[in-house]
N, C-alpha and C positions, 0 to 999 in steps of 0.2 A: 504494500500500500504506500501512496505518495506521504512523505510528511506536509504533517498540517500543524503548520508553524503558529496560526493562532489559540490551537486548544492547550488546554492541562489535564491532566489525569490525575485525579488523586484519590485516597480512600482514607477512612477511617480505618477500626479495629475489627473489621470486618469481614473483609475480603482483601489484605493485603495482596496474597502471591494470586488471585484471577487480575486486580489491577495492573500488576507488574505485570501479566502476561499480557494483558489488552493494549498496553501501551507499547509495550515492544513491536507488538503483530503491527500496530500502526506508527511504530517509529515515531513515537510524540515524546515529548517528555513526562516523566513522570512526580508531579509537585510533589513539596515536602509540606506538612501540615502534622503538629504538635499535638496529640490528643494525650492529657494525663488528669489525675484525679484529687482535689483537694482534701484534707486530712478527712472531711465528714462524705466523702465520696460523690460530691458535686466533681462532674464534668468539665473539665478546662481546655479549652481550642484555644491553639496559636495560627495561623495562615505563617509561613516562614517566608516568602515570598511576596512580590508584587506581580499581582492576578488584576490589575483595573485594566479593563479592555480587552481582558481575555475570555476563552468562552469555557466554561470551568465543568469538565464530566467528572462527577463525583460517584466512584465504585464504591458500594456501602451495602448489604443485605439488613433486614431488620429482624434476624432470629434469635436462637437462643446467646446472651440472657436478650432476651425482645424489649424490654423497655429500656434498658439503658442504652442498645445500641438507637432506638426511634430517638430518644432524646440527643447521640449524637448526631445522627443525622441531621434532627432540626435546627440544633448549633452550630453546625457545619456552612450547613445554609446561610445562617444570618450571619456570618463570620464575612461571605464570601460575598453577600450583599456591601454590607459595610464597609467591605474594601472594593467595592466598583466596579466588581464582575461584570461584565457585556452579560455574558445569560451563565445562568445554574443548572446544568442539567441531573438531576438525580437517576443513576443507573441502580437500580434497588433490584438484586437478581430476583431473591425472596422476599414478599410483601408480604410483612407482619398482618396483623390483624384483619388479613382480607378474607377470612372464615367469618369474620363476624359484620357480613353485609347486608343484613335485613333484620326486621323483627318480627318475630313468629311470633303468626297470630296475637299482635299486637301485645307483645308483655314488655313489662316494663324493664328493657335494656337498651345500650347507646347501638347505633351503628360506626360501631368504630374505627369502621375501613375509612367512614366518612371523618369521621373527625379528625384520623389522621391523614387524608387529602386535603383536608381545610387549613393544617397547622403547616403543610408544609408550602401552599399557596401565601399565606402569610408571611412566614420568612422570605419569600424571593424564588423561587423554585420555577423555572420556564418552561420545564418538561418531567415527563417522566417514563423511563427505560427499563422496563420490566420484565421478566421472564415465565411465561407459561402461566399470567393472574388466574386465580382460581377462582373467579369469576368475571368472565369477559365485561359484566353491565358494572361493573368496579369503576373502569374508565369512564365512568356517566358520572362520576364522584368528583372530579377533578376540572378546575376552569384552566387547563391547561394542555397541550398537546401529550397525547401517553401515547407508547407506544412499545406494545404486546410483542413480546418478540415469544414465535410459537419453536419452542426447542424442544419438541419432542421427534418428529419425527426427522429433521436434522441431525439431534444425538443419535438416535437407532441407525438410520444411513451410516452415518462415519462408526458407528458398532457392527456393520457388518450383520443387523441382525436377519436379512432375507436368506442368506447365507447359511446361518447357524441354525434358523427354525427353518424344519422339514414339517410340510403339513400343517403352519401355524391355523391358530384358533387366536385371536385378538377377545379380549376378557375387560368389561366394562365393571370396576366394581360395588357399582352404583349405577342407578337410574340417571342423576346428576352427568356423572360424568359418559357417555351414552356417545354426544356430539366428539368429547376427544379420541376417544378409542375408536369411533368410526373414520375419521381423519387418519389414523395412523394402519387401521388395516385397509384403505385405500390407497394406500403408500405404499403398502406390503401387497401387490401386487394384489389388490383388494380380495383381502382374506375373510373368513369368515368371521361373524362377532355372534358375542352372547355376552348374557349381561347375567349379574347376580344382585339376586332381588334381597336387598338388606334392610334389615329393621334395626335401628338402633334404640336401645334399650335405657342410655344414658351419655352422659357426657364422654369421648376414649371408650365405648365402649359398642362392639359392633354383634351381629350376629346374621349369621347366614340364614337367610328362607329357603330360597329356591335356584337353581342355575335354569338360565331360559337357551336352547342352543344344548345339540346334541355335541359333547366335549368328549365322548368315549376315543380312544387310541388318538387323541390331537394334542397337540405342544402347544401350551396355553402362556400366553402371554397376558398376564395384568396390568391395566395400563392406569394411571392417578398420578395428579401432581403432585402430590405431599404425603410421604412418608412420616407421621408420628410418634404414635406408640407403637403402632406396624401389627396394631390388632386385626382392622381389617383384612391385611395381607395374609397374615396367620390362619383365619378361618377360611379366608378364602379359597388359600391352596390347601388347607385339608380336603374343604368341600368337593373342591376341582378333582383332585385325586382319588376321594371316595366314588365318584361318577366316574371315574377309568382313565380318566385324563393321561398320556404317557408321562410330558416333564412339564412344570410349572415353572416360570421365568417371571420378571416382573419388573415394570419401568416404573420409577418415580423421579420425577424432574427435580423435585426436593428433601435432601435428607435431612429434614428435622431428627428424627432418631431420637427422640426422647425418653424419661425414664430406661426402659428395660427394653427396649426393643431392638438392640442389636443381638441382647440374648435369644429374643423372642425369635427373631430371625434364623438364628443357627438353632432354635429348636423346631422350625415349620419345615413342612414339606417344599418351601422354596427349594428348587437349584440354584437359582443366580437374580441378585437382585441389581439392576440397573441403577445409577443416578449420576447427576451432575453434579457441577462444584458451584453452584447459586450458594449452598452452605458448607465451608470445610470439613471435612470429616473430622468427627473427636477419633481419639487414638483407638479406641476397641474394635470402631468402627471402617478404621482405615487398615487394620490388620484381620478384620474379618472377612474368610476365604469366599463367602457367596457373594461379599459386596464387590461390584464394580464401578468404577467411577469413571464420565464421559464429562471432558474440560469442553468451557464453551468460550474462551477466550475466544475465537476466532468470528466465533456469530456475533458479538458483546462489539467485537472493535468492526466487523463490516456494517452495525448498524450505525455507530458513531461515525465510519466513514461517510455514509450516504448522507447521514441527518445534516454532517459539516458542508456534503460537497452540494446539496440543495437535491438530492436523488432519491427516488420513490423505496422504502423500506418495504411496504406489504409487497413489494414482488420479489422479497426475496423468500416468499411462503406462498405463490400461487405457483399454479402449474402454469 
């Protein structure tokens, strides 16, 4: 890629080594910016540089711990305001809070994807560069240009997954996500899908009803943006596998991995769990032999290529 002499690349404590690799791939430079923590564990942002006039991609995920990185982010922002940034673009791989975008059947909770679209429009924020949102109408939240960059079936291509699955079966594991797994075994030289009909019981807490889709002697592919507790994954490929399924595989765009579910994982019927680096892996999980990991540095810096050179991004996701 050409250099693009008026951007900066920089990141919080977040996504250190994907920034470093975003900025390489586009031969920018890569800013230095100060994040440390005052004796009562308030947040302190230095900017080490002069950024007035430049156009500032800020690499940042908002996951685990989730709220102290959302609060850097915010102060990131208004740091980069302050010092007279031309525009703030936030690349935010994984969007915290964007599970919680509506309110069922009216009870009394915040929509909190919105709130945090609104905190970060306030600070100065001119766009925002996200990966695989876990729900598309998210972008309805924001008075700003966002833009969804769809890495799932990009990751599978560069994994070689038409290659590796014989006979695939694509596996929705939810009604919700229905529209992404159809997308992805359309890609897969548009493969079969079935979906599993889940009831959730409580908060992390999933249970299998039904598999819809004849799964007998097929290589099931699970396909969900976000890995958590990785309960759902767990039931699923038992369920898959009590119906005859030969191997169960399993893509998620996002390792949250939280609590116990890397153990959870090496005790399911998975073979191989797919994911990207939207979140770095914690150590158990990065020497755990099912997990694999698909780097998106490359899709992360062609969209920042296109957005600087004034060039259309959704065609890098149409046929």
């Amino acid at each position: 890629m050409s250099n693009l002499e008026d951007i900066r690349i920089f990141h919080g404590s977040a996504n250190p080594v994907l920034a470093a690799d975003v900025a390489r791939k586009l031969n920018a430079v890569l800013g230095s910016a100060l994040v440390t923590r005052f004796s009562d564990g308030e947040i302190r942002i230095e900017i080490q540089e002069n950024v007035r006039g430049r156009d500032i991609y800020l690499i940042h995920s908002t996951g685990y711990p989730v709220n102290e990185n959302v609060m850097e982010l915010i102060l990131m922002g208004d740091a980069f305001r302050r010092a007279s940034a031309a525009s703030i673009n936030a690349v935010v791989p994984y969007f915290g809070y964007a599970r919680q975008d509506r309110r069922i059947c009216s009870s009394r909770v915040p929509i909190s994807a919105k709130v945090l679209a609104d905190m970060m429009k306030n600070v100065g924020f001119s766009r925002l560069i996200t990966v695989d949102l876990h729900a598309d109408q998210i972008q309805g939240f924001f008075y700003m240009p966002v833009d969804n960059i769809h890495a799932s079936t990009a990751a599978l291509e560069k994994y070689h997954l038409l290659e590796k699955l014989k006979n695939p079966m694509i596996v929705s594991p939810d009604v919700s996500g229905v529209v992404r797994a159809r997308a992805i075994a359309k890609r897969l030289n548009d493969s079969d899908l079935a979906i599993i009909d889940k009831r959730r019981p409580g908060p992390n807490q999933a249970e299998i009803m039904n598999i819809i889709g004849n799964i007998e002697g097929r290589h099931c592919l699970i396909v969900d943006d976000i890995v958590d507790t990785a309960g759902t994954l767990y039931h699923a490929a038992h369920a898959l596998k009590e119906k005859g399924s030969a191997t169960v595989s399993a893509y998620c765009t996002h390792p949250v991995l939280s609590g116990n579910a890397v153990e959870r994982i090496m005790e399911s019927e998975i073979d191989e769990l797919i994911v990207t680096d939207t979140i770095p892996l914690q150590k158990k999980a990065a020497v755990c032999t099912k997990i694999k990991q698909i780097f998106l540095g490359h899709l992360i810096a062609e969209t920042i290529s296109r957005i600087n050179q004034k060039e259309s991004v959704s065609s890098m996701f149409l046929e």
